[in-house]
C-alpha positions as CSV (number, residue, x, y, z in Angstrom):
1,X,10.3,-15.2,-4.0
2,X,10.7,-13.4,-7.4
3,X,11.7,-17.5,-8.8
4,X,8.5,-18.4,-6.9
5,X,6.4,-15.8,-8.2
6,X,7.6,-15.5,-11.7
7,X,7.1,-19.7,-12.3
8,X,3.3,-19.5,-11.0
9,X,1.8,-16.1,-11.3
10,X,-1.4,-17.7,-10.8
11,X,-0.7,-18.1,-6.9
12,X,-1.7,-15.2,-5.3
13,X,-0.1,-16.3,-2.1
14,X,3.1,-16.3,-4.0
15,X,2.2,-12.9,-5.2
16,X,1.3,-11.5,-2.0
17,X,4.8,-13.1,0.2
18,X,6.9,-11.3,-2.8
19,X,4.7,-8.0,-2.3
20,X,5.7,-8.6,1.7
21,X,9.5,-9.1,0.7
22,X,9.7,-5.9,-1.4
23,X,8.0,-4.1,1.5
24,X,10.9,-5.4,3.9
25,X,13.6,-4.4,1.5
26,X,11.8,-0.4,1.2
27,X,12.1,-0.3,5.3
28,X,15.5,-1.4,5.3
29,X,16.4,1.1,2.8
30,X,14.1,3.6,4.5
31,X,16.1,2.8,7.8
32,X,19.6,3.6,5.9
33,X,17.7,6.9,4.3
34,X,17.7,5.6,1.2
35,X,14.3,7.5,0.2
36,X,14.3,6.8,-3.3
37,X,15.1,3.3,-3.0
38,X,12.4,2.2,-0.5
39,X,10.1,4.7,-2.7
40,X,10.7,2.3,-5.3
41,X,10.5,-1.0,-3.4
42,X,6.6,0.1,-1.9
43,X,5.9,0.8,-5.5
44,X,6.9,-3.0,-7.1
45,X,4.9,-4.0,-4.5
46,X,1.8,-2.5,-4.0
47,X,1.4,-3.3,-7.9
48,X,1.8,-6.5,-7.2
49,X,-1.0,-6.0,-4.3
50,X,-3.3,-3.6,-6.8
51,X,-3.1,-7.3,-9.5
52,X,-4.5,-9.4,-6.1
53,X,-7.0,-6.5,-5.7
54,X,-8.4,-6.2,-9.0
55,X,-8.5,-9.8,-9.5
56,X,-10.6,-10.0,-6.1
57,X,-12.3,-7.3,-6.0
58,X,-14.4,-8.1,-2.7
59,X,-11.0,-8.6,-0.7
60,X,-10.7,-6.0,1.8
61,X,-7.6,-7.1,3.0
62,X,-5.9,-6.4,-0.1
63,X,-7.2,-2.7,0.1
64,X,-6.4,-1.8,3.1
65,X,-2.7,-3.1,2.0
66,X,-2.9,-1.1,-0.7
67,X,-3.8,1.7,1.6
68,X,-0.5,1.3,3.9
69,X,1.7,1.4,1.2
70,X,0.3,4.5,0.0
71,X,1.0,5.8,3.4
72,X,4.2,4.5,3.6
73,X,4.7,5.9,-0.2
74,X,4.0,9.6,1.2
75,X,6.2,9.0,3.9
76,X,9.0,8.7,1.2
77,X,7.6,11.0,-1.5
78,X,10.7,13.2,-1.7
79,X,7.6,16.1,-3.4
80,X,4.1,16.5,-3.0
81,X,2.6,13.3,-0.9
82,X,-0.8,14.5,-1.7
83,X,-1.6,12.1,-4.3
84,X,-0.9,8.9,-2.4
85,X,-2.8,10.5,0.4
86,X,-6.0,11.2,-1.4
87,X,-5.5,7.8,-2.9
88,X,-5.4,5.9,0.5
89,X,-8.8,8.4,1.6
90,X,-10.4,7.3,-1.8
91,X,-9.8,4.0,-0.8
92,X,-11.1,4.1,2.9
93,X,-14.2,6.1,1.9
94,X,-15.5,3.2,-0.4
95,X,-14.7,0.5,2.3
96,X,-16.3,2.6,4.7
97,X,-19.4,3.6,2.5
98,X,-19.6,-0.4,1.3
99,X,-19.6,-1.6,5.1
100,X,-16.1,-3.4,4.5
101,X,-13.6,-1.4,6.4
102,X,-12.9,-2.9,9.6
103,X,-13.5,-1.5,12.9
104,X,-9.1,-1.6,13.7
105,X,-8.6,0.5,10.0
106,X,-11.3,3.2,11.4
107,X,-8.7,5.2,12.9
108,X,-6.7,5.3,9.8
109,X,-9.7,7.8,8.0
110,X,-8.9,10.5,10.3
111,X,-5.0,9.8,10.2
112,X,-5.0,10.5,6.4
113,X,-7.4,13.5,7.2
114,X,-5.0,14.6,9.1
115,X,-1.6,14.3,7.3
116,X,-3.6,16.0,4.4
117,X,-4.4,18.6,6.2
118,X,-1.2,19.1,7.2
119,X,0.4,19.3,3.4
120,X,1.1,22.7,2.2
């Protein structure tokens, strides 16, 4: 996928299959406790998700990906998972003020509420 990517950085379903990959090798790692490592993995790819998102703005898809890897990112944050918390409740607020967020990611505003709250 990296080949695949690299040769036409243009497709953004390319783009988006080697964001997927590096999202399966940061749950394999996270299943062998390899924190760090799948800490790292969610990172490559929700940059490579933030690219598809700024360069379609209007894709709420890509968001809400973004949003699950920030999740997933505070799941693994070996300190303070505030700031991919507030990031993911930043994001949900302006789908849900814009009329985009969709009626299964509802529940995912009170989740984050929730883990915040729960922070120290």
């Amino acid at each position: 996928m990296e080949r695949l990517a690299a040769a036409e950085p243009a497709r953004a379903d390319y783009q988006r299959d080697l964001a997927i990959s590096y999202e399966r090798v940061a749950v394999l790692a996270g299943f062998d406790e390899r924190a760090k490592d799948a800490l790292i993995w969610f990172e490559r790819a929700t940059a490579i998700i933030e690219r598809l998102a700024t360069a379609e703005p209007a894709r709420a898809d890509y968001q809400i990906h973004i949003v699950n890897n920030l999740l997933n990112m505070a799941r693994y944050t070996e300190g303070d998972a505030r700031a991919p918390l507030e990031r993911a409740a930043s994001i949900l607020g302006t789908l849900d003020a814009d009329g985009r967020l969709a009626p299964a990611d509802r529940g995912k505003i009170d989740a984050v509420a929730r883990m915040l709250a729960a922070l120290p």
